[in-house]
C-alpha positions in Angstrom: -8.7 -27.4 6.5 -7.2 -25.1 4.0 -4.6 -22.2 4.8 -4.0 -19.1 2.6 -0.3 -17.5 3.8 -0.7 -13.5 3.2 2.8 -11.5 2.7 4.4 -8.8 1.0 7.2 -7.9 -1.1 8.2 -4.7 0.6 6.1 -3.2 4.1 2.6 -1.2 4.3 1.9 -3.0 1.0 -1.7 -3.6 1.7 -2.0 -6.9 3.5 -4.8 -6.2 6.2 -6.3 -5.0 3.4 -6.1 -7.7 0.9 -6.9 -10.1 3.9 -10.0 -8.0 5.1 -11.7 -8.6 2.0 -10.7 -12.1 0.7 -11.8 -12.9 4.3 -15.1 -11.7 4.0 -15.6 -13.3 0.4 -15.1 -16.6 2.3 -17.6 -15.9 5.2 -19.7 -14.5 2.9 -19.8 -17.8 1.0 -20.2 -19.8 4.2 -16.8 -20.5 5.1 -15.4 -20.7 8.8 -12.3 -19.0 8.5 -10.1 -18.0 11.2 -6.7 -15.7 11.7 -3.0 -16.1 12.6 -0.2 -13.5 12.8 2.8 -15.5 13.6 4.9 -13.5 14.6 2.9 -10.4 16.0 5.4 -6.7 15.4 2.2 -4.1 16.8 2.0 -5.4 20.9 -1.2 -4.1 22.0 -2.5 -5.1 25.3 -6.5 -5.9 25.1 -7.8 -6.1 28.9 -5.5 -8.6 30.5 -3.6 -9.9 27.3 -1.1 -9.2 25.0 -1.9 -9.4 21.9 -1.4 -7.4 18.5 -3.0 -4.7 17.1 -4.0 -6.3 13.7 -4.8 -10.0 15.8 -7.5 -7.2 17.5 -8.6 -6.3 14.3 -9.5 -9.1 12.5 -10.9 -10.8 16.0 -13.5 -8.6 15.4 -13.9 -8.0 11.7 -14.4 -11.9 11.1 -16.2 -12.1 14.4 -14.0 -14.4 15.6 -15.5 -13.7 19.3 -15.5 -17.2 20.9 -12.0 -17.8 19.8 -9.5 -16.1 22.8 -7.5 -13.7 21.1 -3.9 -15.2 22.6 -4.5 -17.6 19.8 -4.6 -15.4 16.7 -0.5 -14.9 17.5 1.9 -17.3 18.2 5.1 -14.8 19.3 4.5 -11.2 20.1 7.3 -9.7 19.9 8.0 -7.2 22.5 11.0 -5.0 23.7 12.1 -7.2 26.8 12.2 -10.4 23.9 14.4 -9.0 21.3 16.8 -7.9 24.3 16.6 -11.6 25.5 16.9 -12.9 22.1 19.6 -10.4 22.0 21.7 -11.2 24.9 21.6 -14.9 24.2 19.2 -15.4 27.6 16.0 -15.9 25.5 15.1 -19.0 22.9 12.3 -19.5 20.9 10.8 -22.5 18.9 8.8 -20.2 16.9 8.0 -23.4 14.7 6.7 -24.9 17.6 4.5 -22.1 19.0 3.0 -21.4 15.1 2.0 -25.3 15.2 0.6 -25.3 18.5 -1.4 -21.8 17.2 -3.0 -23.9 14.7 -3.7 -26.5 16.3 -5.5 -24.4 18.8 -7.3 -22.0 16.0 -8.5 -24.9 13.3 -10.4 -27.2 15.6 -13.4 -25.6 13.4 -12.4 -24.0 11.0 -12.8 -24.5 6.7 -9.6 -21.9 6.1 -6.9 -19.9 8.3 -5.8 -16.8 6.7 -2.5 -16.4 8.0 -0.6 -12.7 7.6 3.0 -12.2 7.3 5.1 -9.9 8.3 6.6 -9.3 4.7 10.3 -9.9 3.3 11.6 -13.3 3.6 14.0 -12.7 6.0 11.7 -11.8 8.6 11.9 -13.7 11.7 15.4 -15.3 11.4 16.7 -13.8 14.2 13.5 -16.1 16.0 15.2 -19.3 14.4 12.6 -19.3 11.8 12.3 -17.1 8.6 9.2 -15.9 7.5 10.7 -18.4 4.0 11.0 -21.2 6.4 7.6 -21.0 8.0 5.7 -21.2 4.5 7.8 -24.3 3.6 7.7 -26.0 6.7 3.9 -25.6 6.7 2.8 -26.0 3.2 1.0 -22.5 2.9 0.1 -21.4 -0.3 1.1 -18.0 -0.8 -0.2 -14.7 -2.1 2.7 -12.0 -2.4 1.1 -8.3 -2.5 2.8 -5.3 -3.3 2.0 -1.7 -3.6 2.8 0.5 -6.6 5.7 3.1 -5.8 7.0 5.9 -8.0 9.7 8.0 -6.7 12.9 9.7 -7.8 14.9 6.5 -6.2 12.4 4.2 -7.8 13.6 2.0 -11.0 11.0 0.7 -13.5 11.9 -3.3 -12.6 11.4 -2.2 -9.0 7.6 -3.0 -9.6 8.4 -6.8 -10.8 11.4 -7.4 -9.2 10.0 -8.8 -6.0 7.7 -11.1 -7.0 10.3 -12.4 -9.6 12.4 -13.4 -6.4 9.5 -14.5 -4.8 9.0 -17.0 -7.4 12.3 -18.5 -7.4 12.3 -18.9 -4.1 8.9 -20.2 -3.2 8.5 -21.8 -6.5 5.2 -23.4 -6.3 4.1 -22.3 -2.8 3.2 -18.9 -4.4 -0.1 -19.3 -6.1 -0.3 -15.6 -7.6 0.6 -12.2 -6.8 -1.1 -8.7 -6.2 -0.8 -5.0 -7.6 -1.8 -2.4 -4.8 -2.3 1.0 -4.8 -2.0 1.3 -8.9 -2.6 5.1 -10.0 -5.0 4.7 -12.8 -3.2 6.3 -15.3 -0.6 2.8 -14.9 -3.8 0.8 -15.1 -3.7 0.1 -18.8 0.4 -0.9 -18.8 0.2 -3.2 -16.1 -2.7 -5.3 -17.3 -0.8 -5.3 -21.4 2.7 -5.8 -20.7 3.5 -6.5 -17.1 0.9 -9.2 -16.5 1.7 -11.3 -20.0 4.9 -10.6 -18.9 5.3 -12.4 -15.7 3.1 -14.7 -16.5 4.8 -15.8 -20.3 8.6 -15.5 -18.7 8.2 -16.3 -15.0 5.3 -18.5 -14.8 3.7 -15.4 -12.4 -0.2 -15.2 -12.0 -1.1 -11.8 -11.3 -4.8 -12.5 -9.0 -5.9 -8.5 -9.1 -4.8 -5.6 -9.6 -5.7 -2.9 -7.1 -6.3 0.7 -7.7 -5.1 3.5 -5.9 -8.0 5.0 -3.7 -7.0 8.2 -1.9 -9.9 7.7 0.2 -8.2 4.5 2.2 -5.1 6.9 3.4 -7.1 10.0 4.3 -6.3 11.3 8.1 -7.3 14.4 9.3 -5.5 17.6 9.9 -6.2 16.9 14.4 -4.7 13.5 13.6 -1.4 14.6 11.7 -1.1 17.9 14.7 -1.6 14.8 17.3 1.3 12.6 15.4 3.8 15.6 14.6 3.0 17.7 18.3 2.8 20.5 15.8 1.4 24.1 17.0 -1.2 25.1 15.0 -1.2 28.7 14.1 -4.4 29.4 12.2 -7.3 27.1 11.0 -7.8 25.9 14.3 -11.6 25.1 13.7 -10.5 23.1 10.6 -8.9 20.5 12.2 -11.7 17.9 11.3 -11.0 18.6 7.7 -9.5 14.9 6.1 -6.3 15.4 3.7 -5.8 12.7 1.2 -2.6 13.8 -0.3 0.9 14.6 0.3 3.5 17.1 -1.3 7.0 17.1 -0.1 8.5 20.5 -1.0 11.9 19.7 -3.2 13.3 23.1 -2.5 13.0 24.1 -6.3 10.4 26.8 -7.0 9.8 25.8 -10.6 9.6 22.0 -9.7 7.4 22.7 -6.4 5.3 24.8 -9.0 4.7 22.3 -11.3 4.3 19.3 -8.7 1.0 21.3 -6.4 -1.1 21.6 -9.4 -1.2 18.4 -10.1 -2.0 17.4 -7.1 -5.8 18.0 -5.2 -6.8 18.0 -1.4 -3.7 18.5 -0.5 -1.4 19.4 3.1 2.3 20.6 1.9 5.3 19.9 3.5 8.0 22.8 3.4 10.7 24.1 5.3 9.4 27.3 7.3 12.0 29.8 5.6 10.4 29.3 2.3 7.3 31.9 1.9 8.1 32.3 -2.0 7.3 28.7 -1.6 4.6 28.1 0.9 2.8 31.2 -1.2 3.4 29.2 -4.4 1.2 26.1 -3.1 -1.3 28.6 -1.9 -2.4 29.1 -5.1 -3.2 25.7 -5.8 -5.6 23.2 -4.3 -3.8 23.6 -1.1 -5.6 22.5 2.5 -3.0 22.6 5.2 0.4 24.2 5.7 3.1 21.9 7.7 5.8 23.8 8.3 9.5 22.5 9.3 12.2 23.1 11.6 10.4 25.1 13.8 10.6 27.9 12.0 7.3 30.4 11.7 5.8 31.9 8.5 6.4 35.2 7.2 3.7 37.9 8.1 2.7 37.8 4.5 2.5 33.9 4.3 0.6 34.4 7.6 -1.8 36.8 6.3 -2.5 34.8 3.2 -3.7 31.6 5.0 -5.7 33.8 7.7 -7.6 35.2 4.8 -8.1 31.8 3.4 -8.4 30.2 6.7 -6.1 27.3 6.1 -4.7 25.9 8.6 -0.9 26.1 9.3 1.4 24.0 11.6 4.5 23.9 12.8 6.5 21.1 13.8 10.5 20.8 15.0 11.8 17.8 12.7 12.9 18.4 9.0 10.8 18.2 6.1 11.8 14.7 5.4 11.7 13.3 8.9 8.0 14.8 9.0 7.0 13.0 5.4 8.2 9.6 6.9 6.3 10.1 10.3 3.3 11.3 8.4 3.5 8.1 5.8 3.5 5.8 9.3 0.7 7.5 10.1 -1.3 6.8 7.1 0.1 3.4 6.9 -0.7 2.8 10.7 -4.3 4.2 10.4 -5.0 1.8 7.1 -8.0 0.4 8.0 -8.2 0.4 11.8 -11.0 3.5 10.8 -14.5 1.7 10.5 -15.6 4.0 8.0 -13.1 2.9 5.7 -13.3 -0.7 6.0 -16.5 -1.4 3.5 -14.7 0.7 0.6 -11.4 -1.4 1.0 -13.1 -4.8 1.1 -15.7 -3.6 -1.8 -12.6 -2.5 -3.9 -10.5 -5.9 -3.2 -13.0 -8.0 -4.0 -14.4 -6.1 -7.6 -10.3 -6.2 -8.5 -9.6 -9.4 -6.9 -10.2 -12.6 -8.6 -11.3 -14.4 -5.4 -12.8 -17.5 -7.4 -9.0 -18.3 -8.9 -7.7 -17.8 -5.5 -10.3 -20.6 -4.7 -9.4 -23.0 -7.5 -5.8 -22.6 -6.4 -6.8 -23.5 -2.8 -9.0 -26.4 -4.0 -12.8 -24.8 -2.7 -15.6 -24.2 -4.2 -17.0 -20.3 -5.1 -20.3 -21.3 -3.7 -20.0 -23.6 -1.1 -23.2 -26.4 -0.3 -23.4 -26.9 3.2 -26.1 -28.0 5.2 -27.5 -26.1 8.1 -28.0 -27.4 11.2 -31.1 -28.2 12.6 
């Protein structure tokens, strides 16, 4: 039995996603391939058991039926455990509980994908960091991490965690993954950072993922439902799916510049800016989000009734309502079934799934008899 260790450098990297469609590459090539969450962070009670939200998931995506779902996670972690753990009252053997997953799980079984929680440190307050597990176990290693590109952002910030993954896993880590690449970054990666790593840190990059608005999309009824916003107009819009984001930065000329690039759009802005909020209506704008509570001008108001775009209004600040929304997109991922055939399709054409193979020591294509 072979066991592939899924993790990231920083969180909402892409990990279901990278496991969703490695995993069906393997089943699709005959494998028996099972699932393990070690320690489970999404409690989710499924009839009579705890469980985890993405142990659910993949229960069902690699029809992993006859397999009781306690077994796809050895600790769920759950409120009344991290104040036991807390108050001293509460110990685990978390190595313990992952070996007796495992043992439970590979009784038939060719591969266990097994999904981390991402960062290293994770799960030291269980006696057992996330580190600790992969060397006390002997999982190879795949560290994914998705593109970023922000004002706080540095340009080493896209190498610099799989550097440290290196040096700290050393040979455990059998390659690493670029997620959510905009495709204008394409090109550099693939030239310089890939020889890179490779030539000075003995890094194999395995894929290179690009970004796919599609695969965050949410509608505008699911980010009303996440903010309890009050929508004001555009009511019989709420269906409508928004695939991008703009966080207003206050500066008209900036703002300006920023919506036009930028299509399918809902805008985030503080509701005392209608020079503003008037601006991004002249771009490819599809939703409103107002801030503060505060309630558009009557021109603002008249604009988007005309256009019938709908407007809401929610009491948090701009930026507390861009990090709920970003949970919300990174929570959705791929719990939508229409959006899990595009994400496995896309892993697998930018994934190379037969070097992840040679690294695990299986063959692309399987020969296995069937039974009579």
């Amino acid at each position: 039995m072979k066991t592939l260790f899924i993790s990231s450098v920083n969180d909402a990297a892409g990990k279901n996603m990278l496991i969703a469609g490695i995993g069906q590459k393997m089943m699709d090539d005959k494998y028996n391939i099972g699932f393990l969450k070690p320690i489970a962070n999404k409690p989710f009670r499924f009839e009579r058991t705890l469980t985890d939200e993405d142990a659910l998931f993949f229960h069902k995506l690699f029809n992993l039926e006859r397999e009781p779902i306690s077994n796809l996670c050895s600790l769920v972690v759950t409120n009344e455990l991290y104040e036991g753990i807390i108050s001293g009252k509460t110990k685990i053997d978390l190595s313990g509980k992952v070996s007796q997953s495992i043992e439970k799980i590979s009784r038939d079984k060719d591969i266990i994908l097994i999904k981390g929680l991402g960062r290293f440190y994770r799960g030291s307050g269980f006696g057992e960091s996330e580190l600790n597990l992969i060397k006390n176990f002997n999982w190879q290693t795949i560290l994914v991490d998705a593109y970023r590109s922000n004002r706080f952002s540095l340009p080493l910030d896209l190498i610099d965690g799989f550097i440290m993954g290196k040096k700290v896993l050393g040979n455990f880590l059998i390659g690493v993954v670029f997620n959510y690449v905009p495709q204008h970054q394409m090109g550099y990666i693939k030239d310089k950072v890939v020889p890179y790593l490779y030539k000075e840190h003995k890094i194999e990059v395995l894929g290179i993922i690009p970004a796919d608005a599609r695969l965050k999309a949410v509608s505008i009824a699911e980010i009303k439902n996440m903010l309890n916003a009050e929508i004001l107009c555009g009511a019989d819009k709420q269906n409508d799916i928004i695939e991008e984001f703009c966080l207003s930065t206050m500066n008209m000329e900036n703002d300006l510049r920023y919506f036009r690039q930028v299509d399918c759009k809902a805008v985030i802005i503080s509701g005392d800016r209608p020079e503003i909020q008037l601006a991004s209506l002249e771009t490819d704008t599809k939703c409103l989000i107002l801030t503060g509570k505060l309630y558009p001008s009557d021109i603002v108001l008249s604009k988007v009734e005309e256009s019938n775009i709908p407007v809401l209004v929610v009491r948090d600040s701009s930026l507390e309502t861009a990090e709920k929304i970003e949970r919300l997109r990174q929570h959705l991922g791929l719990y939508s079934p229409s959006k899990i055939p595009t994400a496995i399709k896309i892993v697998q054409r930018n994934v190379n799934i037969k070097t992840i193979y040679k690294k695990l020591g299986i063959l692309s294509r399987p020969y296995r008899m069937v039974e009579p």
